[in-house]
Backbone as JSON Lines, residues from 0, in Angstrom:
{"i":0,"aa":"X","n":[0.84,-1.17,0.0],"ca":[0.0,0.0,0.0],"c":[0.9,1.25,0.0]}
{"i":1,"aa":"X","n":[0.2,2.45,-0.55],"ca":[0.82,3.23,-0.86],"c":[0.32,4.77,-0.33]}
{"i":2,"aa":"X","n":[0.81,5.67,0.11],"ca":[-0.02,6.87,0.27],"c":[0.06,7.3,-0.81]}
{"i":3,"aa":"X","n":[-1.61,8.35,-0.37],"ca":[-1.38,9.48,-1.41],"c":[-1.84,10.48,-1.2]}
{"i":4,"aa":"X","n":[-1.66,12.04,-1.51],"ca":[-2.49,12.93,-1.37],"c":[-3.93,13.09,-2.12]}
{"i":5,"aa":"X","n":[-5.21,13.35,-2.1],"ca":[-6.26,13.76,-2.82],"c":[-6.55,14.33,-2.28]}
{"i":6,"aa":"X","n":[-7.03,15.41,-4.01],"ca":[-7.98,16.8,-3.25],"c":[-8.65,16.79,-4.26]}
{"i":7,"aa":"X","n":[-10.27,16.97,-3.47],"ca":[-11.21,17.12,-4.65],"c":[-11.64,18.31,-4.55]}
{"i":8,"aa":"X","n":[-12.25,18.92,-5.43],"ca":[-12.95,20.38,-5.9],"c":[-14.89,19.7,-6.44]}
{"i":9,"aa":"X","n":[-15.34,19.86,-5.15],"ca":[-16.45,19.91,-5.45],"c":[-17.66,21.22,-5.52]}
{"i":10,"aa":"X","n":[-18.45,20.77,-6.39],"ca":[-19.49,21.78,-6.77],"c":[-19.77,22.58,-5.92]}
{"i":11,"aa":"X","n":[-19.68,24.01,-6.16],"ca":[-20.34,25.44,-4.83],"c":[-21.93,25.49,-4.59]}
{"i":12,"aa":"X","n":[-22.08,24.99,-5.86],"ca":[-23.58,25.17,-5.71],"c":[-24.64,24.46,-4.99]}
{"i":13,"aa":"X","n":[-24.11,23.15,-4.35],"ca":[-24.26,22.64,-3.31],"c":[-24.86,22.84,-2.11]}
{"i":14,"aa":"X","n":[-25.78,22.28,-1.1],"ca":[-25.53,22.62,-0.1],"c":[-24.49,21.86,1.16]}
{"i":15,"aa":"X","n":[-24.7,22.03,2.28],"ca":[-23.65,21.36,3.16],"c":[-24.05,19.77,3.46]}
{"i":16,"aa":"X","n":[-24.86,19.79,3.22],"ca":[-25.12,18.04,3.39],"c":[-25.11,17.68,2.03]}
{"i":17,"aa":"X","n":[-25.24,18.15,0.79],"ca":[-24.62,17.43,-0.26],"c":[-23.22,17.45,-0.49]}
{"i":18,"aa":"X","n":[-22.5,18.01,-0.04],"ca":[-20.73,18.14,0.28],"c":[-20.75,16.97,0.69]}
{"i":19,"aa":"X","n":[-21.55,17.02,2.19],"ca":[-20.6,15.79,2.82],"c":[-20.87,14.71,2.05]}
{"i":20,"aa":"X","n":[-22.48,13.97,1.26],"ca":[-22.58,13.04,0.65],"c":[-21.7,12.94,-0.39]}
{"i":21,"aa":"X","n":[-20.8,14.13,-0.89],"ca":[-20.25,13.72,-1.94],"c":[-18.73,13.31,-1.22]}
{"i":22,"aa":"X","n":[-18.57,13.15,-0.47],"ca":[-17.33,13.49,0.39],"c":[-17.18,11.76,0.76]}
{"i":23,"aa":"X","n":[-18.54,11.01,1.09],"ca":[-18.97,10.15,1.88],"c":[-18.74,9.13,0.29]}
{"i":24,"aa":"X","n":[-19.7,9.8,-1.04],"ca":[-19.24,8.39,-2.1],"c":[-17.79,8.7,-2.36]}
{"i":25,"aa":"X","n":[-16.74,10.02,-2.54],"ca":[-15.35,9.66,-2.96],"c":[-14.52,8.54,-1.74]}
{"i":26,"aa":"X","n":[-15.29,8.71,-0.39],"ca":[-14.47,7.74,0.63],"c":[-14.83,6.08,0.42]}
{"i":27,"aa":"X","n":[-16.31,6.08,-0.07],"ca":[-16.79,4.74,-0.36],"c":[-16.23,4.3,-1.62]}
{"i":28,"aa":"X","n":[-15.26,5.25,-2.45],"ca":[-14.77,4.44,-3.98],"c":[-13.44,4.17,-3.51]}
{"i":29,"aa":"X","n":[-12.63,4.98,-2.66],"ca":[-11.91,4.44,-2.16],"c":[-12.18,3.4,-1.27]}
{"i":30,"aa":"X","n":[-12.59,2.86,-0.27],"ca":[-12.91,1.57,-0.09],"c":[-12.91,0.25,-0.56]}
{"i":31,"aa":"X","n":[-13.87,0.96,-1.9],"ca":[-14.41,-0.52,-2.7],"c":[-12.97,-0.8,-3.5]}
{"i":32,"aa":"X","n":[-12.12,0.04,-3.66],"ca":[-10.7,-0.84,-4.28],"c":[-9.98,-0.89,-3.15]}
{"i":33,"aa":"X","n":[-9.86,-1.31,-1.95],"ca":[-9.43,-1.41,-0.9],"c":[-8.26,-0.16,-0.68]}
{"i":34,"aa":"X","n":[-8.72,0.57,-0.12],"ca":[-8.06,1.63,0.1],"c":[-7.95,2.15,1.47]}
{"i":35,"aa":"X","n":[-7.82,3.09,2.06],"ca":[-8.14,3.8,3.09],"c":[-7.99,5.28,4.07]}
{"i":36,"aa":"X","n":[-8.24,5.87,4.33],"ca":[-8.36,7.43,4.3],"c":[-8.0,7.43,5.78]}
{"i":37,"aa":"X","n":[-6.65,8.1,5.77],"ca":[-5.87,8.13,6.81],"c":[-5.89,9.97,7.53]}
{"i":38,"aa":"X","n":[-6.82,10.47,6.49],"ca":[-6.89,12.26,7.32],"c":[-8.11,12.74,6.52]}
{"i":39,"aa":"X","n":[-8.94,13.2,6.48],"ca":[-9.6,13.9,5.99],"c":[-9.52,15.72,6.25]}
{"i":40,"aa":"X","n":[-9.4,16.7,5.23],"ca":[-9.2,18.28,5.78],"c":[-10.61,18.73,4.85]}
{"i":41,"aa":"X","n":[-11.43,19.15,5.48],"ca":[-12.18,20.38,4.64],"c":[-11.68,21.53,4.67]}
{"i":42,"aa":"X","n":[-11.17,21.92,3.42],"ca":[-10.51,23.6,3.48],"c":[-11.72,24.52,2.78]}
{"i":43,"aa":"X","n":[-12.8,24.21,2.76],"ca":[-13.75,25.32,2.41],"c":[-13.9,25.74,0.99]}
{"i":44,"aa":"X","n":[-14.66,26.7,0.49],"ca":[-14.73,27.51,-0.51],"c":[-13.6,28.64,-0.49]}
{"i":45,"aa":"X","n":[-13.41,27.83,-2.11],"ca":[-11.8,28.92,-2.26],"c":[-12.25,29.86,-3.86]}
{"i":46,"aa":"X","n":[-12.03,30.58,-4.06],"ca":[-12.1,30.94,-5.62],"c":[-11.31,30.47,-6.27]}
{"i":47,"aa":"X","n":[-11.57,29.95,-8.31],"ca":[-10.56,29.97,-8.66],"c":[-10.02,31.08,-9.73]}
{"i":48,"aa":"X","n":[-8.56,30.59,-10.12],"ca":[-8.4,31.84,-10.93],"c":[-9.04,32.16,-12.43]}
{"i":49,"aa":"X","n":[-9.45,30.79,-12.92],"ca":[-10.67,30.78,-13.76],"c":[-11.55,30.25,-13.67]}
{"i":50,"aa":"X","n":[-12.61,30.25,-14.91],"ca":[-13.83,29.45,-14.22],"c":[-13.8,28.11,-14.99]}
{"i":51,"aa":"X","n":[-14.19,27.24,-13.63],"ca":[-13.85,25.77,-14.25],"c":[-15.34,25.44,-14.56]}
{"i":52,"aa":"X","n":[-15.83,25.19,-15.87],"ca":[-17.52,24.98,-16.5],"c":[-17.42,26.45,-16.22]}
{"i":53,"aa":"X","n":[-18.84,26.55,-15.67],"ca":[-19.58,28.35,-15.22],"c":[-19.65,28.65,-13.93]}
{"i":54,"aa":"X","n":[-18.83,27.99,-13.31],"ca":[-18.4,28.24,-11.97],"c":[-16.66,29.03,-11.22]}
{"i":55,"aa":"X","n":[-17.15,29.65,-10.16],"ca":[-16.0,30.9,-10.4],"c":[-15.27,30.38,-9.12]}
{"i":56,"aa":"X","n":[-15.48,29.52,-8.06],"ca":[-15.36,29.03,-6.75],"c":[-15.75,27.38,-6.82]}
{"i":57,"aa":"X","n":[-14.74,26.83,-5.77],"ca":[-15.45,25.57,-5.55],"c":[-15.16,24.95,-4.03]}
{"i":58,"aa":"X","n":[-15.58,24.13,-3.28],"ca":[-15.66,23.49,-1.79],"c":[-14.52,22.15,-1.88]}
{"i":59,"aa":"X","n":[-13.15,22.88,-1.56],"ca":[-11.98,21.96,-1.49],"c":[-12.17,20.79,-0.33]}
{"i":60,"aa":"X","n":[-11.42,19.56,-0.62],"ca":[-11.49,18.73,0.54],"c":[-10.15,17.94,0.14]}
{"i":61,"aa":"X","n":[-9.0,17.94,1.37],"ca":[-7.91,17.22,1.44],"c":[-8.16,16.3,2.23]}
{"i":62,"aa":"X","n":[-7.55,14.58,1.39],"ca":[-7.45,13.5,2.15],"c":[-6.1,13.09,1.87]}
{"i":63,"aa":"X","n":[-5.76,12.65,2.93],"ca":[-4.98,11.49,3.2],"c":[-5.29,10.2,2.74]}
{"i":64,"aa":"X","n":[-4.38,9.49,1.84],"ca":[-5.3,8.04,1.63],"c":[-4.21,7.09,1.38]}
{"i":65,"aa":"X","n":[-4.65,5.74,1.39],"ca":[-3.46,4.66,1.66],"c":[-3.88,3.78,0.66]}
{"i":66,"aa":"X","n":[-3.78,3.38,-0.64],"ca":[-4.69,2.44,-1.63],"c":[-3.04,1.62,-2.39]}
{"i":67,"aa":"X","n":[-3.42,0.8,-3.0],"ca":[-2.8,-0.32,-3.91],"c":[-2.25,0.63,-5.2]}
{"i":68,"aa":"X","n":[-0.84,1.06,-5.9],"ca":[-0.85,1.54,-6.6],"c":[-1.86,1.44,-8.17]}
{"i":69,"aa":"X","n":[-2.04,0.2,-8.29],"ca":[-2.66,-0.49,-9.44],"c":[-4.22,-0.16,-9.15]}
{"i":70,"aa":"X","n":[-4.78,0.23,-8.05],"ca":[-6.14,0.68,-7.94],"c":[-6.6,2.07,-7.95]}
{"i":71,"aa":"X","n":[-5.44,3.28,-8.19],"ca":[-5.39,4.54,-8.75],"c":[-6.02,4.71,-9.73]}
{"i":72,"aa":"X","n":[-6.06,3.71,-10.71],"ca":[-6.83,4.3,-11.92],"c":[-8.13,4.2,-11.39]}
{"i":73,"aa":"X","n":[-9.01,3.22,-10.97],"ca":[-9.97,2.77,-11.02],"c":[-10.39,3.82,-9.96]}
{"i":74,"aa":"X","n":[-10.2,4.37,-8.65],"ca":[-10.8,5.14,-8.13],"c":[-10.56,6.93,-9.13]}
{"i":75,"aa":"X","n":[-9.03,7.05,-9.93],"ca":[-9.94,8.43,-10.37],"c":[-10.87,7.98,-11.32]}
{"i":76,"aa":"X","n":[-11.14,7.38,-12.04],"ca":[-12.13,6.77,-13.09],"c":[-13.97,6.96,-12.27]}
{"i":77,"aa":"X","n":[-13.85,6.77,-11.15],"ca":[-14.98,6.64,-9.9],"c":[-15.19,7.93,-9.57]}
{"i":78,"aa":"X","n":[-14.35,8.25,-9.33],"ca":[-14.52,10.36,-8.99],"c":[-14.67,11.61,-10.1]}
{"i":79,"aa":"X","n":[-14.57,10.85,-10.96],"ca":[-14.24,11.83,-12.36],"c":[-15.61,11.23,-12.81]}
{"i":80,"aa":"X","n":[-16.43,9.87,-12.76],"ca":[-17.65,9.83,-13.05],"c":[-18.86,10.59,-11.93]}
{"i":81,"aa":"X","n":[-18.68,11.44,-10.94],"ca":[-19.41,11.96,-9.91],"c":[-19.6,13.25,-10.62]}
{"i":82,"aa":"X","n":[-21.19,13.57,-10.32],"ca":[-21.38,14.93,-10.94],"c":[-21.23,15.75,-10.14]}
{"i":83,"aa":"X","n":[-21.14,15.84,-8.67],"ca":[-20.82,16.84,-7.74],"c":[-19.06,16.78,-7.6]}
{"i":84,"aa":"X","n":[-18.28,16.2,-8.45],"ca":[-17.11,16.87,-7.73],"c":[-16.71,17.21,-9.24]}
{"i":85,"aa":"X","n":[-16.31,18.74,-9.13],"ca":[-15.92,19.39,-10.64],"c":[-14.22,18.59,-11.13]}
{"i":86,"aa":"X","n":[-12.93,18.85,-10.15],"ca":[-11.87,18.24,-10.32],"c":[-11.73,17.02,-9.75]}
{"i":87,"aa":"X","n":[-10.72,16.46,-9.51],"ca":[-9.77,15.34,-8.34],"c":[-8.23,15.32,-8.66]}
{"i":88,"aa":"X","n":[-7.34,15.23,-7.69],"ca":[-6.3,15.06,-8.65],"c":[-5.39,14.12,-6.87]}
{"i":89,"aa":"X","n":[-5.38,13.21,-7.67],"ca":[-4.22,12.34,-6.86],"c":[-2.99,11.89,-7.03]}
{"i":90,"aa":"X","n":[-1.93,12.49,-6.13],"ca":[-0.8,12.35,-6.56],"c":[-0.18,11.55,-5.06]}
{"i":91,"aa":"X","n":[0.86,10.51,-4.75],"ca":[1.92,10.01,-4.26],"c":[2.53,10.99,-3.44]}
{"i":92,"aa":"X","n":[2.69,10.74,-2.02],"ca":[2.64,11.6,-1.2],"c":[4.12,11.39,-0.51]}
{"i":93,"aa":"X","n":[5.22,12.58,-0.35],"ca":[6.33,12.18,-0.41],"c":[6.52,11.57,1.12]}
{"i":94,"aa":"X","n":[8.09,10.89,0.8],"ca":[8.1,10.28,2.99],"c":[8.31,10.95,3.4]}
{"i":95,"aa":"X","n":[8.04,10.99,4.3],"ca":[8.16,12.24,5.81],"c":[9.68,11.86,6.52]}
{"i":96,"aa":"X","n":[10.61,12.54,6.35],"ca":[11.75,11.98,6.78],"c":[11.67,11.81,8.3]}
{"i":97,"aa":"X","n":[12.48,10.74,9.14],"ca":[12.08,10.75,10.52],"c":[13.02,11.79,11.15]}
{"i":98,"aa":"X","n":[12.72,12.86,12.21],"ca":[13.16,13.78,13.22],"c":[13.87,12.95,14.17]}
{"i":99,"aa":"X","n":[14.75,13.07,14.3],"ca":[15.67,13.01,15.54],"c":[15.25,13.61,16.82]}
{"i":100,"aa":"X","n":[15.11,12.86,18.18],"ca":[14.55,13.43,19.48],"c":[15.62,14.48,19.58]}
C-alpha cells in the first residue's frame, strides 16, 4: 500500500449536506478498491483563478489516503464519473523523513 495525497474540488452550488454526501461516495470508492483514508481536511470555498464549467469558486477537501498503486486508476475513473465533484487530482505523497529526538 501506498499513500497518497487527494484533493477534490467539489461543486459550490451545493448545499452542506450534499458536500458531505459527496465526500462520503469519494471515501466509499476508495474503499471498494481497498483503500483507506488516513486524514480527511475540509478547506472550504476557495475561488478559482478561472472558471472551471460556469463556476467561479469551488468546496476543497484534502485527504490522506493509503490504496494499492494499481487501484489509482480505477478510483480516479470513480470520482471523475461523480457529478458533484468538478476536479480530483491524486498524486503520491512524499516520505516524511524521521526527526531526531
Amino acid at each position: 500500500m501506498t499513500t497518497y495525497e487527494l484533493m477534490l474540488i467539489i461543486n459550490p452550488q451545493l448545499t452542506d449536506a450534499e458536500v458531505g454526501e459527496a465526500v462520503e461516495k469519494a471515501k466509499k470508492a476508495l474503499l471498494d478498491e481497498k483503500g483507506e483514508v488516513l486524514a480527511e481536511d475540509r478547506l472550504g470555498r476557495k475561488k478559482f483563478s478561472h472558471a472551471v464549467g460556469k463556476n467561479r469558486d469551488g468546496f476543497y477537501v484534502y485527504m490522506k489516503v493509503k490504496a494499492a498503486p494499481s487501484s489509482v486508476k480505477g478510483i480516479n475513473h470513480t470520482l471523475g464519473l461523480q457529478e458533484a465533484i468538478l476536479r480530483s487530482m491524486m498524486i503520491k505523497a512524499k516520505a516524511e523523513p524521521v526527526k531526531k529526538a
